[in-house]
C-alpha positions in Angstrom: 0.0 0.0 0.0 1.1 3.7 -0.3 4.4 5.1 1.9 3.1 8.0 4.3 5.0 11.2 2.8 4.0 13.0 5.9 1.6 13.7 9.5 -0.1 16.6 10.1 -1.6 17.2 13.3 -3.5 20.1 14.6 -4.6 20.0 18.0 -6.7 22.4 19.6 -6.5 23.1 23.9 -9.1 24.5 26.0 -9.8 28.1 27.1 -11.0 27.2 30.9 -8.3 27.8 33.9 -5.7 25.2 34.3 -6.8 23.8 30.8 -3.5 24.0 29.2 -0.3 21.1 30.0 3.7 21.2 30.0 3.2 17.3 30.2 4.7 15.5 27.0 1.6 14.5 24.5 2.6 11.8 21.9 0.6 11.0 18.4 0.1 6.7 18.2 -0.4 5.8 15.0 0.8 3.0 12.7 2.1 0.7 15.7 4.4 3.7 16.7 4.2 7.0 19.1 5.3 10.4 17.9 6.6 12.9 20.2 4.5 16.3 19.3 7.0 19.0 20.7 7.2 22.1 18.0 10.9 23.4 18.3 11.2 26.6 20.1 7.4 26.6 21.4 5.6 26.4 24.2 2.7 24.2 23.2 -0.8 23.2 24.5 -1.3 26.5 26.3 -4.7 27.6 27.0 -7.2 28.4 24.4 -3.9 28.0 21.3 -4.1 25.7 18.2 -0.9 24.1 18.1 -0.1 22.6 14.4 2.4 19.9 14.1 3.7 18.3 11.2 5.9 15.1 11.3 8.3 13.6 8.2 8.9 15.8 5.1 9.4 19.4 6.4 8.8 18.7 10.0 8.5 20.9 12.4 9.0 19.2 15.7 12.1 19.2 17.9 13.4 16.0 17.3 12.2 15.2 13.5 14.8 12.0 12.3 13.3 10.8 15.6 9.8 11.4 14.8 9.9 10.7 11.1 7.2 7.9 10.0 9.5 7.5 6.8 12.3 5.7 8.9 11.8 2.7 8.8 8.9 4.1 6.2 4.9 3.5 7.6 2.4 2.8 5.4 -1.2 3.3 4.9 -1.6 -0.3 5.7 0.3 -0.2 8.8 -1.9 3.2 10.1 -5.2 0.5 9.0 -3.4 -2.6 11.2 -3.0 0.2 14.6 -5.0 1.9 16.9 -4.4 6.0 15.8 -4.6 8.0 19.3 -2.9 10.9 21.3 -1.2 9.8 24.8 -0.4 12.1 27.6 2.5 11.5 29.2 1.2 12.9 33.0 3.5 12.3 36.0 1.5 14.5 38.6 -2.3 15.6 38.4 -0.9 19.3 37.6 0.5 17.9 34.3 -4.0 17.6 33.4 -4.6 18.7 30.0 -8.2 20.0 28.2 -8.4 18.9 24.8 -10.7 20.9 22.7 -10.2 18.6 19.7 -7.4 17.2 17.6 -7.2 16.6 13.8 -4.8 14.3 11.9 -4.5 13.9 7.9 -2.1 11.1 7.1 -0.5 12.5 3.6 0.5 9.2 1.1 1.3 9.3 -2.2 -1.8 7.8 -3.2 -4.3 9.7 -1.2 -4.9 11.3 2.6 -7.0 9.7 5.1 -8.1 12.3 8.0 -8.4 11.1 12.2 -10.3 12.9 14.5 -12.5 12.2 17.9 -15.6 13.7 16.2 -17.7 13.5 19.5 -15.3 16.6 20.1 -16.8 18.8 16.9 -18.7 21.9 18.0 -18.8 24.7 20.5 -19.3 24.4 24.3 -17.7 22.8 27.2 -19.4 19.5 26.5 -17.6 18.5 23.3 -14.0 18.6 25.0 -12.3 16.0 27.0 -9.8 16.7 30.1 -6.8 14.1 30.0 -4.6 13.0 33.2 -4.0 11.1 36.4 -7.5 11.3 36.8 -9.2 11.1 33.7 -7.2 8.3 31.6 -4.6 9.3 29.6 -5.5 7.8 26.2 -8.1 9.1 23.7 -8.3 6.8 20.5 -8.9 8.8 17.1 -11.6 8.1 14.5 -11.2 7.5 10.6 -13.3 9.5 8.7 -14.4 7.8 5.5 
């Protein structure tokens, strides 16, 4: 099946006090976890929109280490995994508010695009508060 040319992610954090996180947050997908850390930014701050993009012109911190072209993914591998987002919380502090997350898998052949779409639309009620407390996983959907 087609080679993944590249990951974008945009992830969107809650504007409600103490919604934002300096915990690490990590992008499963394709049996492996990607770290999401943009070089020189402060991400997942209150109320921003943080966009990420992994393998050809990344933008995170460490990129040959978060580069789904080595050893190369495939569309078929993304079909074979669970896709989620992982925070990596080591004290209830470290909580995060997720407004919502997007992910379009770029191939050579064609995108496919993740999301949690419970998540879509306005109001407290369509986000999702991740940590100690809360679990620390939330598994994406494919939208076909």
């Amino acid at each position: 099946m087609a080679d993944i040319e590249k990951i974008n992610i945009e992830v969107l954090t809650g504007d409600e006090p103490n919604a934002g996180t300096d915990a690490l947050v990590y992008l499963g997908i394709g049996g492996r976890e990607f770290l999401l850390d943009n070089y020189n930014k402060d991400d997942f701050r209150r109320g921003d929109r943080n966009y990420f993009r992994l393998g050809r012109d990344s933008t995170v911190t460490h990129p040959s280490e978060n580069d789904p072209s080595a050893p190369r993914l495939t569309l078929d591998d993304v079909d074979r995994h669970p896709v989620y987002l992982r925070l990596n919380a080591q004290v209830e502090s470290d909580d995060w508010l997720l407004d919502n997350v997007w992910v379009t898998v770029r191939a050579d052949d064609g995108d496919l695009r993740y999301g949690r779409f419970a998540l879509d639309g306005p109001g407290g009620d369509h986000a999702i508060w991740l940590g100690l407390r809360a679990g620390l996983v939330l598994h994406l959907e494919c939208e076909r």
